[in-house]
C-alpha positions in Angstrom: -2.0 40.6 77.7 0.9 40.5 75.3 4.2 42.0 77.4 7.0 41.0 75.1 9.1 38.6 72.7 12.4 37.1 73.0 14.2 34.3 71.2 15.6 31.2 73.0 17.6 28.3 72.8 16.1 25.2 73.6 18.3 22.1 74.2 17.6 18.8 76.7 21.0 17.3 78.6 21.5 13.9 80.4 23.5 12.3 82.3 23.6 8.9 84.5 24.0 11.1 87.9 23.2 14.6 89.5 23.9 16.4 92.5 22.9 19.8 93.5 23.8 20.0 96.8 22.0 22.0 99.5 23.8 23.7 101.6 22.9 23.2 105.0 23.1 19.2 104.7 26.4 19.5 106.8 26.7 15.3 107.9 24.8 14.0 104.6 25.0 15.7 101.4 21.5 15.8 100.1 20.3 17.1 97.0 17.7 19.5 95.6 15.5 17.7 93.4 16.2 19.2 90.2 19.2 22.1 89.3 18.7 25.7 90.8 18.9 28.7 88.4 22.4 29.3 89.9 22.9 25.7 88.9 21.8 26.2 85.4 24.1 29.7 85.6 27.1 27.4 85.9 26.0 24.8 82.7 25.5 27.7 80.6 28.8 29.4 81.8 30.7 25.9 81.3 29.4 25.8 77.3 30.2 29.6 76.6 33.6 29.3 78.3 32.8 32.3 81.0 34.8 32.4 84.1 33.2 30.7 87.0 32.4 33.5 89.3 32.5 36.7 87.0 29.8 34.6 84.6 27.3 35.3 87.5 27.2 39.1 86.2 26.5 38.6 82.9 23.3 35.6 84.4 21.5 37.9 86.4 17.6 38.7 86.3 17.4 41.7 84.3 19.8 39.8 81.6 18.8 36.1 81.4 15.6 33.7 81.4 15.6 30.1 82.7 12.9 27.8 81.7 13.5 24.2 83.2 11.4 20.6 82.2 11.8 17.4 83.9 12.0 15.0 80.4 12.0 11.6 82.9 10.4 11.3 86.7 12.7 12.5 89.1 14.8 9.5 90.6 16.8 10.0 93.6 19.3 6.5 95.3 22.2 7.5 97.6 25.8 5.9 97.7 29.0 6.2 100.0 32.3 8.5 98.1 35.6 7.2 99.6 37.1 10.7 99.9 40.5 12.2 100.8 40.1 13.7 104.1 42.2 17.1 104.0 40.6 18.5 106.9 42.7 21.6 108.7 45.1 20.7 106.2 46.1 24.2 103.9 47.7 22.4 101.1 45.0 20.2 100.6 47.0 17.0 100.8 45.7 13.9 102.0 46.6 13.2 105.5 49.7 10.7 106.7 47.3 8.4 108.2 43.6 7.4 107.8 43.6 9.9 104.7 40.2 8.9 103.7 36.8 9.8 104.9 33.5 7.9 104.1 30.7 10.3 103.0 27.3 9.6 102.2 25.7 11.3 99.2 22.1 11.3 97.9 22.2 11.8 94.3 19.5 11.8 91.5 19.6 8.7 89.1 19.5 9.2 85.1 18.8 13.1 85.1 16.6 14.4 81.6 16.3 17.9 81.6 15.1 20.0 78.6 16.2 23.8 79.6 15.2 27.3 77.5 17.7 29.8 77.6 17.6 33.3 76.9 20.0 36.3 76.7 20.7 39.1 74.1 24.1 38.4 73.6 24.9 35.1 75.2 21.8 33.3 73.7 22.9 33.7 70.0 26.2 32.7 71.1 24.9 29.8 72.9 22.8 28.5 69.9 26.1 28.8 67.2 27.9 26.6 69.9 25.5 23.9 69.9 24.6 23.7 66.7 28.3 23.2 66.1 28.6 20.6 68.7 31.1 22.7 70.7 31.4 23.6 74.3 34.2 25.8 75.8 34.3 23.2 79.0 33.3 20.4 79.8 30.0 20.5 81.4 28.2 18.5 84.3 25.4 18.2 86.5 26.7 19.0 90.0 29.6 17.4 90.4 32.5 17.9 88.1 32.5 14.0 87.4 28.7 13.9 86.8 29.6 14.6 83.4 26.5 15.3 81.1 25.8 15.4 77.2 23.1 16.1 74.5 21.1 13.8 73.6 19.0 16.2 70.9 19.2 18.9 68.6 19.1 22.4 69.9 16.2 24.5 68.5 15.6 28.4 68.5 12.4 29.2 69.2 10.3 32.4 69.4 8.3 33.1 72.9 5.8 35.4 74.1 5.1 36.7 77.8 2.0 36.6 78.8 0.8 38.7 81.4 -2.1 37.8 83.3 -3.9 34.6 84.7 -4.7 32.9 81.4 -6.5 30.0 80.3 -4.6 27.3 77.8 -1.6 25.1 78.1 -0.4 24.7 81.3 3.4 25.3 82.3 5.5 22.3 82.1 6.9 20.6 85.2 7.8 23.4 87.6 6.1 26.6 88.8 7.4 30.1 91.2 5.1 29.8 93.6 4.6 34.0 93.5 3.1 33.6 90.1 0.8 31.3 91.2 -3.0 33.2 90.7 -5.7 31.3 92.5 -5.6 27.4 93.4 -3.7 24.9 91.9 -5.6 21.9 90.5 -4.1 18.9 92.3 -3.8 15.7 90.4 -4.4 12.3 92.5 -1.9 10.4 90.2 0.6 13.4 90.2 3.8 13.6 92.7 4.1 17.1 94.2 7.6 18.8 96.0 7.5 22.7 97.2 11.3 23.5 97.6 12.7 26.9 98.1 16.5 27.2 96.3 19.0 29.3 95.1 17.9 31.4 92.1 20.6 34.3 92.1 24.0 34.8 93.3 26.5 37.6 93.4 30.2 36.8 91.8 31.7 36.7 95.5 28.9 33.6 96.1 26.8 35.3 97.8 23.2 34.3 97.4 20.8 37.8 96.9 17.2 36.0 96.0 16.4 32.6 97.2 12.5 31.6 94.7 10.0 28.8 96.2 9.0 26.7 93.2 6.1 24.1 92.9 7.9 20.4 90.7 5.8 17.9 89.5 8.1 15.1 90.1 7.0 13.0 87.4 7.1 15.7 84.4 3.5 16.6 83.9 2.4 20.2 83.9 1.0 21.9 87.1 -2.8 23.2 86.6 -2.3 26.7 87.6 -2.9 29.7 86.2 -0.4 32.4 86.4 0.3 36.0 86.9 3.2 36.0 84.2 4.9 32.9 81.9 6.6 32.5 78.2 4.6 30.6 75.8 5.8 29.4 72.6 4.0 29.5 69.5 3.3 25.8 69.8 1.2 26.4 73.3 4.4 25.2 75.5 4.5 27.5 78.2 7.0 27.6 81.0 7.5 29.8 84.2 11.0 31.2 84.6 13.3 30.5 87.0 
């Protein structure tokens, strides 16, 4: 059953390194596989220029959609940051001696994601900007040096929701697990993850709805049908974030 139609912008990023830190890795700072919505939050609020924590407002669930595709197989290495060690230190100044501290980080290797984004007022606004080539700051993947660019044209496209479980083109990469209607129809040559992140977060940081999400690691679509999803008029379908 037809619910509704919205227009989004479609554009895929890159970069050479990602980090999305979760945040009970106290002694090793592991990643999630791919960005949370409150990840993707902070990209889109980079581009459009909005300030870092009152953005959050505007990115909430009754405003915005997330739709999120792995465009290469997820690759994950680790390496060691020489940090400055400011520890009990207020003004954040490196320490008189042994200012450094060795941290190990596990960080995901040449990153291709392809995101849809959606919002009444910030989605036009999005689309001009990257037509034009413009963002407002810099943006990046995680870390503020992860810096990431565009390696395609933006498009705006037209999608429908679909309400129901429905047979045809299965969503692309990632599913919420509470859309899920029925089995899902393992592949043998298919890498599965279930992770449970972030998806929405208050303007004082504090997380108010954590989503569980099936990935297909190496970018093909998980055989499920599904209670709800968007699907474009060329049969790409996606389940929000």
């Amino acid at each position: 059953m037809s619910m509704s139609r919205r227009h989004f912008v479609r554009f895929d990023v890159a970069s050479d390194l990602a980090h999305f830190r979760r945040p009970y890795a106290i002694t090793t700072a592991l990643t999630f596989p791919i960005p949370p919505r409150t990840a993707l939050c902070g990209l889109v609020g980079a581009l459009l220029g909005l300030p870092k924590n009152d953005g959050l407002a505007y990115l909430d669930d009754d405003q915005a959609i997330f739709g999120f595709q792995l465009l290469a197989p997820l690759r994950t290495g680790h390496v060691s940051l020489n940090l400055l060690d400011t520890k009990n230190n207020p003004s954040f100044r490196p320490k008189a001696q042994n200012p450094h501290t060795i941290m190990r980080y596990e960080i995901i290797r040449e990153p291709r994601y392809r995101i849809w984004f959606s919002h009444q007022d910030l989605g036009p606004r999005l689309r001009d900007m990257l037509f034009e080539d413009n963002a407002h700051f810099t943006p990046s993947l995680g870390l503020a040096w992860m810096l990431c660019w565009f390696n395609s044209a933006p498009a705006w496209v037209e999608a429908e929701q679909i309400g129901g479980a429905k047979e045809g083109t299965p969503p692309v990469t990632i599913v919420r697990a509470d859309d899920i209607n029925g089995d899902i129809a393992w592949d043998d040559q298919s890498i599965y993850q279930r992770i449970r992140m972030p998806a929405e977060m208050q303007p004082d940081r504090c997380v108010t709805r954590y989503q569980e999400y099936i990935l297909e690691t190496t970018g093909q679509p998980v055989l499920a049908k599904l209670n709800t999803c968007w699907q474009f008029t060329d049969g790409t379908a996606f389940s929000p974030m």
